[in-house]
Backbone as CSV, one residue per row, in Angstrom:
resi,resn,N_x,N_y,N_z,CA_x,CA_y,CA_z,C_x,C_y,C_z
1,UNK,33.676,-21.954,-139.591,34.192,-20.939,-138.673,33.011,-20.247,-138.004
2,UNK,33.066,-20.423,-136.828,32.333,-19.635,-135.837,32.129,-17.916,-135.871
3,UNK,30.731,-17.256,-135.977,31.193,-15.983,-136.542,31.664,-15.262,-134.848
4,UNK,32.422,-14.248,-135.306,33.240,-13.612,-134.210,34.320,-13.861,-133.967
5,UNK,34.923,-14.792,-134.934,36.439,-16.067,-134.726,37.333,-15.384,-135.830
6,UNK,38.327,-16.092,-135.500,39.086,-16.451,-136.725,39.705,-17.248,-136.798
7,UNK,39.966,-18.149,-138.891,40.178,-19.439,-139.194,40.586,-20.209,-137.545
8,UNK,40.016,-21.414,-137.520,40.946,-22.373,-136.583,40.995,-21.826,-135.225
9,UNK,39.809,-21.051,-134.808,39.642,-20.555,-133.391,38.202,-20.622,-132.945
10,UNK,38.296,-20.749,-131.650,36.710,-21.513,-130.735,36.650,-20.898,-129.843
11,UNK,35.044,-20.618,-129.690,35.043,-19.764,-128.391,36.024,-19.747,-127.312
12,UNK,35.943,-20.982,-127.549,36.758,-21.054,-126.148,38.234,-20.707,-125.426
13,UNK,38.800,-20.585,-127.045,40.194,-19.654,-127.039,40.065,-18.463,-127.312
14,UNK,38.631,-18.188,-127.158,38.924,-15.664,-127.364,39.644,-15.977,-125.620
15,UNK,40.177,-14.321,-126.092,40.532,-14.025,-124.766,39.841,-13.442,-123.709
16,UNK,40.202,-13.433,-122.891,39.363,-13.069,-121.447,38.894,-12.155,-121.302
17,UNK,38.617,-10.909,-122.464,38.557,-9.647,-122.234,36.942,-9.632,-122.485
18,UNK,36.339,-10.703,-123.253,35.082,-10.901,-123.393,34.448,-11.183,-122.041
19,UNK,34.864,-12.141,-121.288,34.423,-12.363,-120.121,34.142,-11.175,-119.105
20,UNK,35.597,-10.338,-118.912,35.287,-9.166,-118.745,34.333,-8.313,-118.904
21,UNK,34.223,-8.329,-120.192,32.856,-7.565,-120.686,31.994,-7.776,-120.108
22,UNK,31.876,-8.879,-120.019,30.470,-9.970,-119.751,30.341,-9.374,-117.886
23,UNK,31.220,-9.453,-117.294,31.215,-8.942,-116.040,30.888,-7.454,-115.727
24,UNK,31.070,-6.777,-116.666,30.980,-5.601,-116.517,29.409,-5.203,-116.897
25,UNK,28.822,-5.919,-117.414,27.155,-5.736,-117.933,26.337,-5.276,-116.611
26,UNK,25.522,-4.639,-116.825,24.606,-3.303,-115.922,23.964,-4.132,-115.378
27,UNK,23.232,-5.666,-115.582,22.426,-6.297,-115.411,22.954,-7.932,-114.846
28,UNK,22.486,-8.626,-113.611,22.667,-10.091,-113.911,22.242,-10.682,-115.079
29,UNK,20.768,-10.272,-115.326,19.718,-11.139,-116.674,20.920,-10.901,-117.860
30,UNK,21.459,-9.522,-118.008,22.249,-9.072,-119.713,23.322,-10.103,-119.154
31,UNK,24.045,-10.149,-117.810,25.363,-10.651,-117.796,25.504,-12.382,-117.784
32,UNK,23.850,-13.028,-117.824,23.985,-14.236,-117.925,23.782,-14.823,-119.579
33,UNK,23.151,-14.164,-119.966,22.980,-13.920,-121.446,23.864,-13.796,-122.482
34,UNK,24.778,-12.766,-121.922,26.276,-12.973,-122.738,27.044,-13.743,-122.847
35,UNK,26.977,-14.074,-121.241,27.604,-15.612,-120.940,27.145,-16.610,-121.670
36,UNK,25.604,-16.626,-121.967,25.219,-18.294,-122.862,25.873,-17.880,-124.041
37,UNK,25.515,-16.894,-124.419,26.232,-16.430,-126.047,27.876,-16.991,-125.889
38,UNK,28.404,-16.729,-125.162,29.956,-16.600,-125.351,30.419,-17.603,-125.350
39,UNK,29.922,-18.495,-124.506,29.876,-19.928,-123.898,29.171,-21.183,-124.750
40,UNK,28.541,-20.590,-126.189,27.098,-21.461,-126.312,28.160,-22.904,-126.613
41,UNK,27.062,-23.740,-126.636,28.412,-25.345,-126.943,28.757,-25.120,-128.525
42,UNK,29.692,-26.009,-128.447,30.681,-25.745,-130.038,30.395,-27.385,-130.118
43,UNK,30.917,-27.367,-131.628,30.490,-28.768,-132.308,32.414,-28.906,-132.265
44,UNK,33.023,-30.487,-131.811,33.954,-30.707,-132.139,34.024,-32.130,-132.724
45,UNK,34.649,-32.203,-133.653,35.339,-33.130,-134.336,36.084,-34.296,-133.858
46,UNK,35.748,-35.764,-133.171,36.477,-36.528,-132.352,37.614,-37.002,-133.637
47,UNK,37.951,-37.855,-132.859,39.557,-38.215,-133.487,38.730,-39.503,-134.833
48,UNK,38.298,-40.226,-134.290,37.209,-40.796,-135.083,35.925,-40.713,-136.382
49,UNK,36.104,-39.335,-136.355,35.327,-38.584,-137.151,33.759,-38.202,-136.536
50,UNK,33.546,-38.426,-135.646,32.136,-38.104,-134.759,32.267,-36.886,-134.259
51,UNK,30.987,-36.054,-135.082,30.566,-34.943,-134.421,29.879,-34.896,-133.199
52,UNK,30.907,-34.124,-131.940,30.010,-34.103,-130.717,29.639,-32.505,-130.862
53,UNK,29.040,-31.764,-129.838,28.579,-30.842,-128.814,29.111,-30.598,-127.816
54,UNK,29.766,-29.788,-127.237,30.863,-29.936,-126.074,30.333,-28.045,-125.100
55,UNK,30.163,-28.008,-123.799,30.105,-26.665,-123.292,31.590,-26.492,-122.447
56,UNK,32.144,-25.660,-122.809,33.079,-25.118,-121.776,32.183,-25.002,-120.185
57,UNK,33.704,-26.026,-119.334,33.636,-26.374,-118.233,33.274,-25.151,-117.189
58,UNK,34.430,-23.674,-117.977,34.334,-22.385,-117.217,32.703,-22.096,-116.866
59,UNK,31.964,-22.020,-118.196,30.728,-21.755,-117.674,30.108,-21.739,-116.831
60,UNK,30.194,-22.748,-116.081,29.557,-23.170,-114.815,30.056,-22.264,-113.761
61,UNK,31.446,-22.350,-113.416,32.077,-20.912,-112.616,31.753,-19.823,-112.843
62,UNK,31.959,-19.433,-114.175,31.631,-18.184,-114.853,29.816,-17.845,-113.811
63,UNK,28.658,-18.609,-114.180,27.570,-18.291,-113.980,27.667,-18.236,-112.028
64,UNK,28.319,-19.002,-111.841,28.085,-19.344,-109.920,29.246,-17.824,-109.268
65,UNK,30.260,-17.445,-110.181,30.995,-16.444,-109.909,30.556,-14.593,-109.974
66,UNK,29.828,-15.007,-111.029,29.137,-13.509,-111.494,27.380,-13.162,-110.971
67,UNK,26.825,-14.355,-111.415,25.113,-13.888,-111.630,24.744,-14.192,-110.164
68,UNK,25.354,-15.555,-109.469,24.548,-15.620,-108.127,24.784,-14.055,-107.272
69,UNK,26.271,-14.256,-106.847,26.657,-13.068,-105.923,25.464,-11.504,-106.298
70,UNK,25.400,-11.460,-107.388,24.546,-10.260,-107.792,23.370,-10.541,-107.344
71,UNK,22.634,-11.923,-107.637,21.158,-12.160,-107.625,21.054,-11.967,-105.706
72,UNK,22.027,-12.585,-105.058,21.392,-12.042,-103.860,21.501,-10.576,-103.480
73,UNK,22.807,-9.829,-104.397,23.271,-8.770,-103.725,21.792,-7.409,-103.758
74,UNK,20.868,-7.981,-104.971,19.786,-7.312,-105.600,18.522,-7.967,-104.998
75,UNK,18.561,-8.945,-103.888,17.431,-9.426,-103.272,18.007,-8.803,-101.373
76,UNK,19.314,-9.071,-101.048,19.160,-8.606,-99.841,19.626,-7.151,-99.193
77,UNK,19.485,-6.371,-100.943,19.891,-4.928,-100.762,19.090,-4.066,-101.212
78,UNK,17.909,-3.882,-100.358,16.703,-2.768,-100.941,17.055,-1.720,-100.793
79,UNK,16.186,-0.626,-101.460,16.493,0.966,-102.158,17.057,1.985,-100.487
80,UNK,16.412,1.143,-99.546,16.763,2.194,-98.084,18.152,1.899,-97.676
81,UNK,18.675,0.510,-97.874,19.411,0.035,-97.430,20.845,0.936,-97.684
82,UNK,20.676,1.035,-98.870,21.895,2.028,-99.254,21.746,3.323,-98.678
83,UNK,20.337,3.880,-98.512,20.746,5.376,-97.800,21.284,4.908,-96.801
84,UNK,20.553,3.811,-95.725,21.284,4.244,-94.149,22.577,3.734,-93.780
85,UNK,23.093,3.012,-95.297,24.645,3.283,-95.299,25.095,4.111,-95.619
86,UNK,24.518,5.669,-96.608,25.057,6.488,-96.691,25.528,7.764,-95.266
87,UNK,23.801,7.356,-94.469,23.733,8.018,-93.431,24.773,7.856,-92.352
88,UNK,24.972,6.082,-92.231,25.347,5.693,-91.052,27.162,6.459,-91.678
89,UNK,27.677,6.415,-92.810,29.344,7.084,-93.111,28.397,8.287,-93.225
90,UNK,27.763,8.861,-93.306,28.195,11.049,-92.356,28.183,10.682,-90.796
91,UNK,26.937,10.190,-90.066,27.280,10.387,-88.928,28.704,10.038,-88.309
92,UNK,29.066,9.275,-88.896,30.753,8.415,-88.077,31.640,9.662,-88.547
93,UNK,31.502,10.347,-89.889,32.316,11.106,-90.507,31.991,12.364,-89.636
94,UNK,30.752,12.578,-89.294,30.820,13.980,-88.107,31.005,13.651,-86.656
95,UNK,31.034,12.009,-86.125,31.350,12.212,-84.785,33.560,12.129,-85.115
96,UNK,33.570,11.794,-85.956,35.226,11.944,-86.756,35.746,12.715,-86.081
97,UNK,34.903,13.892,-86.834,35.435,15.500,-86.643,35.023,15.821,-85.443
98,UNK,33.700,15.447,-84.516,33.784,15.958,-82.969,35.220,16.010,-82.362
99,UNK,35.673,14.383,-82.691,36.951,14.239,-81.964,38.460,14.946,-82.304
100,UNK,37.994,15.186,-83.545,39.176,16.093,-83.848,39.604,17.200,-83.515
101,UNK,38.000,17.948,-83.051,38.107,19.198,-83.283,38.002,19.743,-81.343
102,UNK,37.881,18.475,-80.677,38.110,18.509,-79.169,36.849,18.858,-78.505
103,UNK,35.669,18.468,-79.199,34.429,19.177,-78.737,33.979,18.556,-77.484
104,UNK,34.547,17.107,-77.773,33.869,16.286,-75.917,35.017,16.254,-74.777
105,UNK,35.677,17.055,-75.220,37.105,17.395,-73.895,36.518,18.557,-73.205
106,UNK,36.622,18.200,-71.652,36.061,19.708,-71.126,37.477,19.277,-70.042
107,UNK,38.108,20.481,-69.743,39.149,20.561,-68.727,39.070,20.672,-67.417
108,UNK,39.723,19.773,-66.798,39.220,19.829,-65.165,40.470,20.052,-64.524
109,UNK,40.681,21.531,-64.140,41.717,21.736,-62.878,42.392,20.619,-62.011
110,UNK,43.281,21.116,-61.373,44.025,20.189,-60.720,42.884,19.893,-59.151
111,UNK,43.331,21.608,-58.997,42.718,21.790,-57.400,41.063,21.436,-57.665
112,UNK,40.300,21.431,-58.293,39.198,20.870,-58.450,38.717,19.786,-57.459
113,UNK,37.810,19.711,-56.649,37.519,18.789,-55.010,35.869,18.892,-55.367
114,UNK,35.904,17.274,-55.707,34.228,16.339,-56.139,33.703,16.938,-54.437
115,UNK,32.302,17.090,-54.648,31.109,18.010,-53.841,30.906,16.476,-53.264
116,UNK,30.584,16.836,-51.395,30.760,15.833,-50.554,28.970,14.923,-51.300
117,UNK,28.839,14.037,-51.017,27.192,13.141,-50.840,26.774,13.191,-49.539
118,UNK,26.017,13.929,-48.928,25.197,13.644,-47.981,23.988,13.348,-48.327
119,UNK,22.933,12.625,-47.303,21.932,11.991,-47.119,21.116,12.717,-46.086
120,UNK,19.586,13.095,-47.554,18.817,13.470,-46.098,18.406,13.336,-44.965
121,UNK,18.308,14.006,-44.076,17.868,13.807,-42.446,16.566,14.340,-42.323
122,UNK,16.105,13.626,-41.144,14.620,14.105,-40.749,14.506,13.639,-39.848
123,UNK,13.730,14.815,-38.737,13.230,14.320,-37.416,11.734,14.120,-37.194
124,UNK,11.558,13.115,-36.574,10.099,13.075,-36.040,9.817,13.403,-34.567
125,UNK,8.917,15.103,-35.272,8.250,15.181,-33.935,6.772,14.720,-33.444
126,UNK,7.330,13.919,-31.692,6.211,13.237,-31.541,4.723,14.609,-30.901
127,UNK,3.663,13.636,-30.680,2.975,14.458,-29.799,3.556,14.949,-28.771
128,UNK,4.034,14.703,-28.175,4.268,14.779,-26.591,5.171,16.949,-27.163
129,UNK,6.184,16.194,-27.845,7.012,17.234,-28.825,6.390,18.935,-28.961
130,UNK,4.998,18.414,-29.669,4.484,18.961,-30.079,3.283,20.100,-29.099
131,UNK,3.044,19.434,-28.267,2.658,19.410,-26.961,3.140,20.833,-26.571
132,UNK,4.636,20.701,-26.424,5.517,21.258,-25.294,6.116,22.436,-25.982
133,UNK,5.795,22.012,-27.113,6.014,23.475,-28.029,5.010,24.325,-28.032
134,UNK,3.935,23.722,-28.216,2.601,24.421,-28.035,2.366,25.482,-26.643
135,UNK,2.706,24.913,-25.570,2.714,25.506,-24.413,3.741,26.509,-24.065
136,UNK,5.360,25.867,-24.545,6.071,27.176,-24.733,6.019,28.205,-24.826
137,UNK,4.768,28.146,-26.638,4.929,28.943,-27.130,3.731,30.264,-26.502
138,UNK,2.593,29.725,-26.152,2.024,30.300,-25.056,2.017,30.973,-24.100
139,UNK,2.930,30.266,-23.680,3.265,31.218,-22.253,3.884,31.737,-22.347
140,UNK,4.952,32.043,-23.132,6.235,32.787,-23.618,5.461,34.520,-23.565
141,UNK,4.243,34.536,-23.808,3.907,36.022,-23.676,2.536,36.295,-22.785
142,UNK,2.796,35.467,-21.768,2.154,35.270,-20.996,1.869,37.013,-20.290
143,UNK,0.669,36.967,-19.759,0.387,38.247,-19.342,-1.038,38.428,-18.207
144,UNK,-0.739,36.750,-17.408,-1.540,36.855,-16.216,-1.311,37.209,-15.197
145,UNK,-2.210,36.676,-14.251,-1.739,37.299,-12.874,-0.695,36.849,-12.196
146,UNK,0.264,37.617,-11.602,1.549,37.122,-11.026,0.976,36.255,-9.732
147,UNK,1.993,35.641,-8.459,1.848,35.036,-7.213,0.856,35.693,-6.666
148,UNK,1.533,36.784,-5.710,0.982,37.608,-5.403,-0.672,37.982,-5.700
149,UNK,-0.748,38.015,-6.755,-2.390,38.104,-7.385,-2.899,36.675,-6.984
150,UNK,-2.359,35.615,-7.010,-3.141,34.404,-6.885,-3.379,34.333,-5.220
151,UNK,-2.673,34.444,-5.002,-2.182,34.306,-3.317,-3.588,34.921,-2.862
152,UNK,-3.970,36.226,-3.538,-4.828,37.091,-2.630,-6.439,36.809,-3.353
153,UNK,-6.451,35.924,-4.683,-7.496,35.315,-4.728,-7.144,34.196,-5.579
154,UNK,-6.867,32.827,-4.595,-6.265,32.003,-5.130,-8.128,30.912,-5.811
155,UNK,-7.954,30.475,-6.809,-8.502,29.634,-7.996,-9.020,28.669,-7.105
156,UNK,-8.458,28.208,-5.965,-8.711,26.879,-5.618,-8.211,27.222,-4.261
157,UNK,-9.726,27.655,-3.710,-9.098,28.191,-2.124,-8.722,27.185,-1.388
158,UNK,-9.805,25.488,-1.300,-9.742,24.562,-0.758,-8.796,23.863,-0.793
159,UNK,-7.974,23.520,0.106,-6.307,23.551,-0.716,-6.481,21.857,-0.325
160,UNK,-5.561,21.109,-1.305,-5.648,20.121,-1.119,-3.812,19.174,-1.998
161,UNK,-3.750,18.239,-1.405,-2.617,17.993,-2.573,-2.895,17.270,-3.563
162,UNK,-4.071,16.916,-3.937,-4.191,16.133,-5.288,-4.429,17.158,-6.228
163,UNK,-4.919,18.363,-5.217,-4.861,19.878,-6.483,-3.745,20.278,-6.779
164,UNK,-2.767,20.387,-6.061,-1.472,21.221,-6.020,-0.972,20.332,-7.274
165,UNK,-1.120,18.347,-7.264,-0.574,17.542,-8.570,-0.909,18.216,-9.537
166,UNK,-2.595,18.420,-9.619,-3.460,18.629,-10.807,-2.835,19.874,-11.769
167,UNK,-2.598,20.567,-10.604,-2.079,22.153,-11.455,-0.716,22.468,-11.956
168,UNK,0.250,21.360,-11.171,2.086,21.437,-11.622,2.044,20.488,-13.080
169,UNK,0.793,19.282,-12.863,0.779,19.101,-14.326,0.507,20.038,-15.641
170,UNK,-0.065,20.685,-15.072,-0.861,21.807,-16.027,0.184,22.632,-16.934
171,UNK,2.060,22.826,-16.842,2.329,23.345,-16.885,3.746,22.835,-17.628
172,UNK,3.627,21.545,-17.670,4.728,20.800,-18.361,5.021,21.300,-19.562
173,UNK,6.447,21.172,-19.321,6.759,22.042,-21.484,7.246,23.567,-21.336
174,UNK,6.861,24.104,-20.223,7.136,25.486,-19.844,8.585,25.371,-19.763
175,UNK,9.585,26.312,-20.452,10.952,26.079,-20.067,11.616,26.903,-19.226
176,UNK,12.575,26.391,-18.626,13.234,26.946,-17.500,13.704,28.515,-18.148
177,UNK,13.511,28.986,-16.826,14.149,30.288,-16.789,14.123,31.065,-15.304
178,UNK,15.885,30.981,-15.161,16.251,31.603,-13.946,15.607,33.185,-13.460
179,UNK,14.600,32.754,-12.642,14.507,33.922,-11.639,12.679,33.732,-11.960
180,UNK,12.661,32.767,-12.467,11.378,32.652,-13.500,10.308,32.517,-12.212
181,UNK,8.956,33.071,-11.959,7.679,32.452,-11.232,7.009,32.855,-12.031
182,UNK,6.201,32.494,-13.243,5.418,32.400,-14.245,5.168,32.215,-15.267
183,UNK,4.142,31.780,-15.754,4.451,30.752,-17.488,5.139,31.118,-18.484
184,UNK,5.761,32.392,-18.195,6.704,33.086,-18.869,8.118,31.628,-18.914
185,UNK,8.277,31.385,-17.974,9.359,30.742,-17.994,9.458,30.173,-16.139
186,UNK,10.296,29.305,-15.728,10.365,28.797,-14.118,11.480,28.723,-13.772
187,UNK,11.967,29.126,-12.743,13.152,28.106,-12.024,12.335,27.025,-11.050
188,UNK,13.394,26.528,-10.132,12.533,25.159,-9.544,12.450,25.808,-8.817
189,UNK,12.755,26.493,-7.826,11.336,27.291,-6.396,10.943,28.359,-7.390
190,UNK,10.584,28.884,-8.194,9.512,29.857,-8.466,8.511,28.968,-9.544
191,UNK,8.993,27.687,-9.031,8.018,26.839,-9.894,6.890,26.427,-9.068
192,UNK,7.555,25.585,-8.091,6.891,24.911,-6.533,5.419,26.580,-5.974
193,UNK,6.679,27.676,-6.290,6.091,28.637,-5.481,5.078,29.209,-6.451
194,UNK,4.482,29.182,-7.602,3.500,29.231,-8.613,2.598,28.176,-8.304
195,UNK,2.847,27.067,-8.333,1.721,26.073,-7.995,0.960,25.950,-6.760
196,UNK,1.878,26.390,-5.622,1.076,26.352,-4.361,0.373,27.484,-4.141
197,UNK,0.618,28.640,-4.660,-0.416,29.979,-4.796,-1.415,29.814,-5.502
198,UNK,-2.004,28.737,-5.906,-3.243,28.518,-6.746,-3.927,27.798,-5.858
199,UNK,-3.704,27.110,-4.758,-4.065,26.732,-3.571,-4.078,27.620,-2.271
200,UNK,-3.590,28.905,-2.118,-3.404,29.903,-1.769,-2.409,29.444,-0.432
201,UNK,-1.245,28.654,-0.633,-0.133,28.129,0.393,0.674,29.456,-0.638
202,UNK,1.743,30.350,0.086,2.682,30.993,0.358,3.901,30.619,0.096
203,UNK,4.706,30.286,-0.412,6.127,29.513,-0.537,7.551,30.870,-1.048
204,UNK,8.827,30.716,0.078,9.209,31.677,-0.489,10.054,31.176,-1.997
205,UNK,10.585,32.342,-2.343,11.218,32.064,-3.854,12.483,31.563,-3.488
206,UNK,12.775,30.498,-2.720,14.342,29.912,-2.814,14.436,28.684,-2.031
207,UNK,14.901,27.644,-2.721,15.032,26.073,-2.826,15.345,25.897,-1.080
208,UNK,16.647,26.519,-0.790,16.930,26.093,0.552,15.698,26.808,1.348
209,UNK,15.271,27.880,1.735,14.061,27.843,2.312,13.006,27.398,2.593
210,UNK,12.761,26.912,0.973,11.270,25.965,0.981,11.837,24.622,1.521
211,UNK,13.111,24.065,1.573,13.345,23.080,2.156,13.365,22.894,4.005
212,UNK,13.956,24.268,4.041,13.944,24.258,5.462,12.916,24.505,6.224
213,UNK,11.692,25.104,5.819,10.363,25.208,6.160,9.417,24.185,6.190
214,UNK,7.959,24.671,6.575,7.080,23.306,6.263,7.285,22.355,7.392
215,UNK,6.352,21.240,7.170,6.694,19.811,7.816,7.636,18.718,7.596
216,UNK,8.079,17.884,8.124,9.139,17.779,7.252,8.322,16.472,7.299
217,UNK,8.769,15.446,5.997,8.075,14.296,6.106,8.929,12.979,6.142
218,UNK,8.570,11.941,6.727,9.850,10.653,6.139,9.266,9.927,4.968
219,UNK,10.082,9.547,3.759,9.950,9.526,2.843,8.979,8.219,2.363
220,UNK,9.010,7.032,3.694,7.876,6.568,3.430,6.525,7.085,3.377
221,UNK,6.230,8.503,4.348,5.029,8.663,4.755,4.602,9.884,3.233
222,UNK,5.459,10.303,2.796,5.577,11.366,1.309,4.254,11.291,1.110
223,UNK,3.752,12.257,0.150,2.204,11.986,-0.419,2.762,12.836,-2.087
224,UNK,1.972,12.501,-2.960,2.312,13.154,-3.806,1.468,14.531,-3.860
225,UNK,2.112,15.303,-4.333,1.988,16.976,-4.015,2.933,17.463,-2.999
226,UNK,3.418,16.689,-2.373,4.620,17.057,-0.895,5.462,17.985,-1.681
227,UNK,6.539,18.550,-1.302,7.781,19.209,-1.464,8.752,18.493,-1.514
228,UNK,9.571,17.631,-2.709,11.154,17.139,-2.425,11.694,18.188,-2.743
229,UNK,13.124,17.603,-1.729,14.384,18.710,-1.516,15.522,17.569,-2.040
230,UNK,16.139,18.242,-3.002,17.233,17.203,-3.766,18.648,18.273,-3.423
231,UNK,19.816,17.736,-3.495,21.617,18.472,-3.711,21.586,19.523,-2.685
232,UNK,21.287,18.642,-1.383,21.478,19.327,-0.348,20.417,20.822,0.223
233,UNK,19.704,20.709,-0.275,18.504,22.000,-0.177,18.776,23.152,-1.989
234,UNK,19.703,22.769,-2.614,19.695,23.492,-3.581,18.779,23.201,-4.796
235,UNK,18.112,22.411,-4.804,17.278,21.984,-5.833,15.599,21.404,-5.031
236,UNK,14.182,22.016,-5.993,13.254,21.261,-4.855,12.722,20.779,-6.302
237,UNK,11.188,20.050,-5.835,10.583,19.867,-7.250,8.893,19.527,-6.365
238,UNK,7.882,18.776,-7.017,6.781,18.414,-6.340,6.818,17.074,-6.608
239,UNK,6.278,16.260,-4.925,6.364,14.434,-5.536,5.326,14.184,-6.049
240,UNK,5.580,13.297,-7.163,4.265,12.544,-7.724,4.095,10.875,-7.459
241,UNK,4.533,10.681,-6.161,4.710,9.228,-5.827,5.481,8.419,-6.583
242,UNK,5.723,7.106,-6.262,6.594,6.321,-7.397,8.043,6.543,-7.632
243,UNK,8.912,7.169,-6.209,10.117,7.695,-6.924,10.251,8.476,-8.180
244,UNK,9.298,9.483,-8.282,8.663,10.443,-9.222,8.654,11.926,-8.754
245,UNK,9.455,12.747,-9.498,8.851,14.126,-9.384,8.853,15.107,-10.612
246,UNK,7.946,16.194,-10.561,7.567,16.660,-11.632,8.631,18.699,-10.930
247,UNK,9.477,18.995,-11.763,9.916,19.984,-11.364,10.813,20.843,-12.947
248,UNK,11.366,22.483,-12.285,12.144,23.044,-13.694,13.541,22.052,-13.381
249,UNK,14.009,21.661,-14.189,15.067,21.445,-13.679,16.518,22.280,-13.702
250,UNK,16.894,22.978,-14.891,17.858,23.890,-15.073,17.800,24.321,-16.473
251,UNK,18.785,25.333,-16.964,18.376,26.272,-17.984,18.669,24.962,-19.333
252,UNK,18.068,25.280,-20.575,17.888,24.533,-21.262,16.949,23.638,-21.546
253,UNK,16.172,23.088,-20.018,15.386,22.364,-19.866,13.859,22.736,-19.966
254,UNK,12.986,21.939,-19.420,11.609,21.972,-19.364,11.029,21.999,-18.164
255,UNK,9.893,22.204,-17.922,9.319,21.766,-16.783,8.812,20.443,-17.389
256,UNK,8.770,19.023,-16.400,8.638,17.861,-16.510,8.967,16.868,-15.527
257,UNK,8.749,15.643,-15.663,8.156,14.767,-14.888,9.353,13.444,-15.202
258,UNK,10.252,13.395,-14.224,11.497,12.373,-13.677,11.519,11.870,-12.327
259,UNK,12.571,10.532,-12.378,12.893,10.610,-11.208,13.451,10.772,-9.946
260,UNK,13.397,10.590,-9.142,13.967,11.304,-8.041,15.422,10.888,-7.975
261,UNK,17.116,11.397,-8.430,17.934,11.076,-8.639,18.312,10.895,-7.318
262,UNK,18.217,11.370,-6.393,18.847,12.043,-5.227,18.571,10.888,-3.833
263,UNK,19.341,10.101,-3.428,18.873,8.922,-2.498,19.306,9.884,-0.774
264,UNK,19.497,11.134,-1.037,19.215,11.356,0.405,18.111,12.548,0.203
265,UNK,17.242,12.737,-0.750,16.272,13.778,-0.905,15.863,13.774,0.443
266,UNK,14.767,14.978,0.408,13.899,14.715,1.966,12.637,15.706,1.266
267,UNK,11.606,15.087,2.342,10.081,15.575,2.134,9.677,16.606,2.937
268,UNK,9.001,17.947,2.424,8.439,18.781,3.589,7.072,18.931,3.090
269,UNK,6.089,19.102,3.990,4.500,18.971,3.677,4.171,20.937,3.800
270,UNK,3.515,21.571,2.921,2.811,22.461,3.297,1.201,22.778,3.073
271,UNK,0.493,23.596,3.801,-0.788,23.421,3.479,-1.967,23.214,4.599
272,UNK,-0.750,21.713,5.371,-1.456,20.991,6.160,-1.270,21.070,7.529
């Protein structure tokens, strides 16, 4: 008799509660150990009278069921591994409760209206731009000598019309302003009539006059510096040849350099 038995009993008929045991051991090494113990081979008695050695078949399950699963569970489960499973169940367990407790709900009104997308803008100012601002801004507090003062000692006694060009250029960018004869601001005859007083020519302050005065010229024979008369005598400017003239044109505008819109303009010469 096998010790741990009784009469006429073999390991191999205890009951399962040993195995149990055996499963329940703190250790793979203790839980394979019990197993050889529990399991060790038994001597049986053939029908013949030959003593064999025999191992229960379970064993083999027993060891591939219990000790492997552990042997990796203790090779691919190091000491961190278990915290940042402890970590990773709080964080899930506190984003849990975020949701419970309504912390990522924020309430959005009905009447509530999403803020339009616009796209920045920007202008480029050129020279020319820059220019005309510059001069604006200049003359805007202008505080020279009026007509009159030029007239009686005009800059450029020798009067000529490539001077009269020289000096209406001088002045581009200046912006219109009704009743205007000085860099303060121009209309178009107190424009004409500013430029030719620097040549010391006389011009009165109004479009149809300066049109109706003077020489009159045909528009082939024009020179630039002449007098055009544009919209019937209501508008003049100075020619700069080329179907070109440089004049104020109206409020809003500049003094500057276009062309001649007007196909029945007409030319008057003064000076000469």
């Amino acid at each position: 008799m096998l010790p741990g038995t009784t009469p006429g009993e073999t390991r191999a008929d205890r009951p399962p509660t040993e195995l149990a045991s055996a499963r329940r051991t703190a250790s793979p090494q203790r839980r394979l150990a019990q197993l050889q113990r529990a399991f060790r081979a038994q001597t049986v008695t053939t029908s013949t009278g030959r003593e064999v050695k025999k191992r229960p078949a379970i064993l083999n399950l027993a060891v591939m069921a219990i000790v492997v699963p552990g042997l990796f569970a203790t090779i691919a489960l190091p000491a961190y591994a278990f915290q940042e499973a402890e970590d990773a169940g709080a964080a899930s367990a506190e984003l849990q409760a975020l949701k419970q407790d309504g912390a990522q709900t924020v309430a959005v009104g009905e009447d509530l209206v999403a803020a339009a997308v616009k796209r920045d803008s920007y202008k480029v100012t050129t020279a020319a731009e820059m220019q005309r601002i510059a001069l604006a801004t200049a003359y805007r507090s202008y505080s020279g000598p009026t007509v009159g003062q030029l007239l009686a000692n005009p800059p450029y006694p020798n009067f000529s019309l490539d001077t009269v060009v020289k000096v209406a250029k001088k002045y581009i960018g200046v912006p219109y302003r009704y009743g205007g004869a000085d860099p303060a601001g121009f209309d178009c005859s107190g424009f004409t009539q500013w430029v030719y007083a620097h040549v010391g020519v006389s011009l009165p302050h109004s479009s149809s006059r300066q049109g109706a005065g003077g020489t009159p010229i045909a528009r082939a024979d024009a020179l630039p510096g002449d007098i055009v008369v544009t919209d019937g005598g209501g508008h003049v400017g100075i020619y700069l040849g080329g179907n070109k003239m440089i004049d104020a044109p109206r409020p809003g505008t500049v003094v500057q350099i276009r062309g001649i819109y007007d196909p029945n303009a007409w030319f008057v010469r003064y000076g000469i």
